[in-house]
Residue frames as a rotation matrix with the C-alpha (Angstrom) as fourth column:
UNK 1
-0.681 -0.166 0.713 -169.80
0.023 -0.978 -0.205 3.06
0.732 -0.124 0.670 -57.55
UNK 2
0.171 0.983 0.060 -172.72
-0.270 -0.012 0.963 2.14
0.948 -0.181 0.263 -55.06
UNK 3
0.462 -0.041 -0.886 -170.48
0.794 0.464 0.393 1.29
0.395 -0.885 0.247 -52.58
UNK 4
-0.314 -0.856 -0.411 -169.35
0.939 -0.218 -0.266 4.71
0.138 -0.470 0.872 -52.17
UNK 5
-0.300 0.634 0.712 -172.49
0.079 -0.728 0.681 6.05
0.951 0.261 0.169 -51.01
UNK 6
-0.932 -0.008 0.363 -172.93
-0.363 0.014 -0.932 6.85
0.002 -1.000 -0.016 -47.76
UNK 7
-0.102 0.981 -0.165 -176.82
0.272 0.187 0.944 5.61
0.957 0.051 -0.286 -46.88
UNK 8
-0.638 0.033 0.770 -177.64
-0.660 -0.537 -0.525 7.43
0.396 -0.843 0.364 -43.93
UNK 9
0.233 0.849 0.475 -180.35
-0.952 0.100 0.288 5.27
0.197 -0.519 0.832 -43.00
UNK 10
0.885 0.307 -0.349 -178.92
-0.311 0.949 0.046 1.89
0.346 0.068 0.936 -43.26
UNK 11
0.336 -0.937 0.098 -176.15
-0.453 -0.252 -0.855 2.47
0.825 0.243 -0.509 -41.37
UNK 12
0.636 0.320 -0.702 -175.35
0.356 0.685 0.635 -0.27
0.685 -0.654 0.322 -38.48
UNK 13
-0.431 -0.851 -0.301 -172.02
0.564 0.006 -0.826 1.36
0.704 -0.526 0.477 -37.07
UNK 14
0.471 0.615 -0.632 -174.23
0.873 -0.428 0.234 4.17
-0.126 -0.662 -0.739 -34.87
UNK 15
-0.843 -0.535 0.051 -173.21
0.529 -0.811 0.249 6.91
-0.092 0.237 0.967 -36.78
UNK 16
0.214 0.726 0.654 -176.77
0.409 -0.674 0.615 8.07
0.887 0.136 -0.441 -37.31
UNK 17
0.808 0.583 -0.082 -177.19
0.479 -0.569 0.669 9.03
0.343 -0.580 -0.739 -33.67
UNK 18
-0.358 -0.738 -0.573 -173.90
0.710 -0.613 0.346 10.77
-0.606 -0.283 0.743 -34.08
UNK 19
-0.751 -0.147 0.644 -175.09
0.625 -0.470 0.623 12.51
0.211 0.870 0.445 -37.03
UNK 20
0.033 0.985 -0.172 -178.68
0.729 0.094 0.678 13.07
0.683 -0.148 -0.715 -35.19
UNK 21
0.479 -0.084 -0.874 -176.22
0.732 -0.511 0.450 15.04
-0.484 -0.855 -0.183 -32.42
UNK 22
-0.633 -0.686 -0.360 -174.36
0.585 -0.728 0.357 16.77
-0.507 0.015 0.862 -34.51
UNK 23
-0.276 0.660 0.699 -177.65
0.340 -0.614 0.713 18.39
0.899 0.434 -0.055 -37.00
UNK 24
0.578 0.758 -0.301 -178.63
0.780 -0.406 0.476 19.55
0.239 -0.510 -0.826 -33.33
UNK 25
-0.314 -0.821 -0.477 -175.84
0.744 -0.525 0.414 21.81
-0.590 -0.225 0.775 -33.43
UNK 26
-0.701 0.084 0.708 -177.74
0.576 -0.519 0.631 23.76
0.421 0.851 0.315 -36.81
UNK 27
-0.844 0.528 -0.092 -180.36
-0.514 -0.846 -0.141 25.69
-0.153 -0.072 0.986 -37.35
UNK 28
0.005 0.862 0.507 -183.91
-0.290 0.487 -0.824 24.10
-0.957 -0.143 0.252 -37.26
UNK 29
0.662 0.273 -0.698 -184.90
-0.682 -0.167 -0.712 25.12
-0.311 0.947 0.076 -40.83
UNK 30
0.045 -0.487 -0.872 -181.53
-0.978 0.156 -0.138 23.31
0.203 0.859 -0.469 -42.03
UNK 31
-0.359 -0.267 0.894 -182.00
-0.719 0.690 -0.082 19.82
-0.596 -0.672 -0.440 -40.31
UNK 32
0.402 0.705 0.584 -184.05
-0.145 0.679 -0.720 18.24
-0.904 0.205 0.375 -42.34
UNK 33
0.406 -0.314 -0.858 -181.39
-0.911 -0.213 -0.353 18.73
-0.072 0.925 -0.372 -45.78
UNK 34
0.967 0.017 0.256 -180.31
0.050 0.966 -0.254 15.27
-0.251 0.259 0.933 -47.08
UNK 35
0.529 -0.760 0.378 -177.43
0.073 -0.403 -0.912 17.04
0.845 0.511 -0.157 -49.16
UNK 36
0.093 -0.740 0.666 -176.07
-0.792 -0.460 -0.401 18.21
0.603 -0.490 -0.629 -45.50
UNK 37
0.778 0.203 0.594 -176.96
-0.435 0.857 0.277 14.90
-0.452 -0.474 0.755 -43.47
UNK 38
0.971 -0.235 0.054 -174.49
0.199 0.657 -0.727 13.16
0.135 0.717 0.684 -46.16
UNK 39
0.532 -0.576 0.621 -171.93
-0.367 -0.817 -0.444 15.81
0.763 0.009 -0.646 -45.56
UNK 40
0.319 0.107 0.942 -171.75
-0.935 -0.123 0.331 15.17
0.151 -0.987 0.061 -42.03
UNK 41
0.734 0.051 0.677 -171.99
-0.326 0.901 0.285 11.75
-0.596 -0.430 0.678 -41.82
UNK 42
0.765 -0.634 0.115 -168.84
0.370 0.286 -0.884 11.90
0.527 0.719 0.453 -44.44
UNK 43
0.258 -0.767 0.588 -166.89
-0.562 -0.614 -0.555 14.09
0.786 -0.187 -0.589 -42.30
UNK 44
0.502 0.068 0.863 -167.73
-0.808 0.393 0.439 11.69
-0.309 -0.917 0.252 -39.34
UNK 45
0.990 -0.086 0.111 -166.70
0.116 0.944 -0.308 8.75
-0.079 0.318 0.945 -41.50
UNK 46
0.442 -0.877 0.189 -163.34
-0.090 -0.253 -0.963 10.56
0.892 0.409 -0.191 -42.23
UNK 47
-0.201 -0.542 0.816 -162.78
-0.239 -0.781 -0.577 12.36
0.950 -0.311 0.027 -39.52
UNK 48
-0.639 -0.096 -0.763 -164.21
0.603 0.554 -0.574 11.07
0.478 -0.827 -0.296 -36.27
UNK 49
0.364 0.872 0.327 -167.04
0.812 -0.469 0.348 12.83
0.457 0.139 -0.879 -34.16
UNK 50
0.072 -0.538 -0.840 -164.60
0.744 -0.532 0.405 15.18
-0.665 -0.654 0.362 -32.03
UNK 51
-0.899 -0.376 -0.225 -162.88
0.146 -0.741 0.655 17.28
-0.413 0.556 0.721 -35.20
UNK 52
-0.496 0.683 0.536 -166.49
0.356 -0.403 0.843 17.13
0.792 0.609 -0.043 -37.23
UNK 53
0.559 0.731 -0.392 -168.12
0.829 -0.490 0.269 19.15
0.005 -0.475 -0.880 -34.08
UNK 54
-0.298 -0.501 -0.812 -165.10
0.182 -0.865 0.467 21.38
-0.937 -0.008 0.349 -33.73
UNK 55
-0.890 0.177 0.420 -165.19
0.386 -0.198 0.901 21.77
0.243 0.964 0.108 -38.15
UNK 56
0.298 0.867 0.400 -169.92
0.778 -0.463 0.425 22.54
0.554 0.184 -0.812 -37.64
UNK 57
0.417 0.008 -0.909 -168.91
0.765 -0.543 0.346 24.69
-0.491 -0.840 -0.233 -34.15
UNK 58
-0.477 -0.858 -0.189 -166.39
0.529 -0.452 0.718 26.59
-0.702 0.242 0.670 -36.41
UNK 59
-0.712 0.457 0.533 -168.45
0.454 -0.280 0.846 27.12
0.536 0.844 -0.008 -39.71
UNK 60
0.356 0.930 -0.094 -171.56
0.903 -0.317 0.289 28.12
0.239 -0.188 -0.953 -37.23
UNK 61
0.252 -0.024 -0.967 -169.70
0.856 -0.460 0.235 30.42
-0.451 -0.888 -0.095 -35.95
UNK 62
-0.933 -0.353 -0.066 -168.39
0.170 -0.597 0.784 32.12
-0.316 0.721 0.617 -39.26
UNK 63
-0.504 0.608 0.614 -171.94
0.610 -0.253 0.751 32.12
0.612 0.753 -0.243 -40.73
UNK 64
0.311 0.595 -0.741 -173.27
0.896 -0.443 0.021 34.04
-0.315 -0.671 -0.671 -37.46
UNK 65
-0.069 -0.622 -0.780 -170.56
0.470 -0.710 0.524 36.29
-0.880 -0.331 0.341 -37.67
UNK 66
-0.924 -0.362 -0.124 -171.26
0.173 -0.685 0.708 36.92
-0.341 0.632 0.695 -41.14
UNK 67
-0.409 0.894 -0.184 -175.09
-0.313 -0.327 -0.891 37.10
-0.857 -0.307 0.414 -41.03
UNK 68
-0.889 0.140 -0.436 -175.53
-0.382 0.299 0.874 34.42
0.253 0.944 -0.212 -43.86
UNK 69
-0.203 0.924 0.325 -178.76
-0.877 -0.024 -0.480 33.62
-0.436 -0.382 0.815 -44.59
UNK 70
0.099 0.335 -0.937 -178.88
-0.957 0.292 0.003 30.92
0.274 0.896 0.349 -47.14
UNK 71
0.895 0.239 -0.377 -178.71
-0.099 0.930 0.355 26.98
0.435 -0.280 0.856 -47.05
UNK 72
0.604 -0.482 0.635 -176.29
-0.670 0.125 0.732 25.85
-0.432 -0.867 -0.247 -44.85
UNK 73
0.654 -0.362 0.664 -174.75
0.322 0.928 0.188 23.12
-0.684 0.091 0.723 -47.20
UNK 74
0.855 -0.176 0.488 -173.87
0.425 -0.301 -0.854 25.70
0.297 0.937 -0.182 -49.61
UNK 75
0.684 -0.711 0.164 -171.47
-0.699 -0.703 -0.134 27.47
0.211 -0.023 -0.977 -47.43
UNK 76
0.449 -0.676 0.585 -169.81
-0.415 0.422 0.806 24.73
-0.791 -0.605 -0.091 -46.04
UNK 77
0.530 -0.292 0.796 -169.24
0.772 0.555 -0.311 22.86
-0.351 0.779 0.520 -49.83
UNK 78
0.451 0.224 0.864 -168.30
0.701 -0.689 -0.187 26.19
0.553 0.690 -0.467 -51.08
UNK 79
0.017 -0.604 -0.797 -165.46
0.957 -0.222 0.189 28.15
-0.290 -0.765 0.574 -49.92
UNK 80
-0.724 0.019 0.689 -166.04
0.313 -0.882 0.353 31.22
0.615 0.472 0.632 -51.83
UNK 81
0.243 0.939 -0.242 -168.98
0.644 0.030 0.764 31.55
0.725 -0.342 -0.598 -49.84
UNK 82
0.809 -0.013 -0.588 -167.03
0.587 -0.042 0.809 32.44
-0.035 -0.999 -0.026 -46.73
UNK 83
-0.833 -0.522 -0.185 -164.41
0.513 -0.853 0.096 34.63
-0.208 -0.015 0.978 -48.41
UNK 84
-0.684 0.292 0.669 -167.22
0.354 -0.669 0.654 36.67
0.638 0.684 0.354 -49.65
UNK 85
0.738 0.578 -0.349 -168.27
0.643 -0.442 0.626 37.22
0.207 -0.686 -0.698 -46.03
UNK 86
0.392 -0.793 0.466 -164.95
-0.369 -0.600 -0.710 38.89
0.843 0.107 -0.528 -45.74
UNK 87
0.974 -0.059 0.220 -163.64
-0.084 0.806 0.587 36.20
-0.211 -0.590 0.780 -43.07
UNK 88
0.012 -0.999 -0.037 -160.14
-0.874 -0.028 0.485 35.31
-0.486 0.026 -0.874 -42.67
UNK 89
0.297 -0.097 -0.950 -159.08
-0.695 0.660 -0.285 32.10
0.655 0.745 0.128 -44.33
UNK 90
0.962 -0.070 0.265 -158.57
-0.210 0.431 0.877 29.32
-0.176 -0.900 0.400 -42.30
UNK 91
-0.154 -0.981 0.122 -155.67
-0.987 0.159 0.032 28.10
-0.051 -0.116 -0.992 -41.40
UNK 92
0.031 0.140 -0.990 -154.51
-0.269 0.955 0.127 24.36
0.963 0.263 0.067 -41.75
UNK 93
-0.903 -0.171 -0.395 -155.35
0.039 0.881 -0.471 24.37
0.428 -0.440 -0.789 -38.22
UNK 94
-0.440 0.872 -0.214 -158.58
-0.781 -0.489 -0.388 24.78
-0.443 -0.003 0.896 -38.93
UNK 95
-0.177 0.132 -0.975 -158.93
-0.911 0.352 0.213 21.90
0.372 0.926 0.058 -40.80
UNK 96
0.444 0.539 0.716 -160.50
-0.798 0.601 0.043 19.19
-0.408 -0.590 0.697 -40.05
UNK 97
0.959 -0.191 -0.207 -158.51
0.079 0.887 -0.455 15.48
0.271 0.420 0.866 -40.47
């Protein structure tokens, strides 16, 4: 099971300093979360760095729009979150992958 941990720090492919550009896309306050760093650098691993900026650009824009305040990793793991801003549902082209 240890090989199917991301390690953010020992990573050789140069995804950190993708991952480094894409946490400048957040809020200050939420850069520094491990829990979301992991996130990221999973969606990048999936998904490539194009769709995971369009996927943060998207979500930033729903949590503006709904004036969440809270941790940033929660809304994105957590889809109840965002119906309970009263948000449309994405569509599946909204999805990222």
């Amino acid at each position: 099971m240890d090989n199917k941990v991301i390690e953010i720090k020992s990573s050789s492919d140069g995804s950190n300093k993708v991952v480094d550009e894409l946490l400048k896309m957040l809020p200050e306050n939420q850069r520094g979360d491990e829990r979301l760093k992991r996130l990221i650098a999973f969606r990048l691993k999936l998904d490539g760095e194009g769709p995971t900026r369009d996927y943060l650009y998207r979500k930033m824009k729903h949590i503006t729009a709904c004036g969440f305040t809270g941790d940033l990793y929660d809304f994105l793991k957590d889809a109840s979150q965002e119906e309970a801003c009263g948000l449309e549902t994405p569509g599946p082209e909204d999805e990222v992958g």
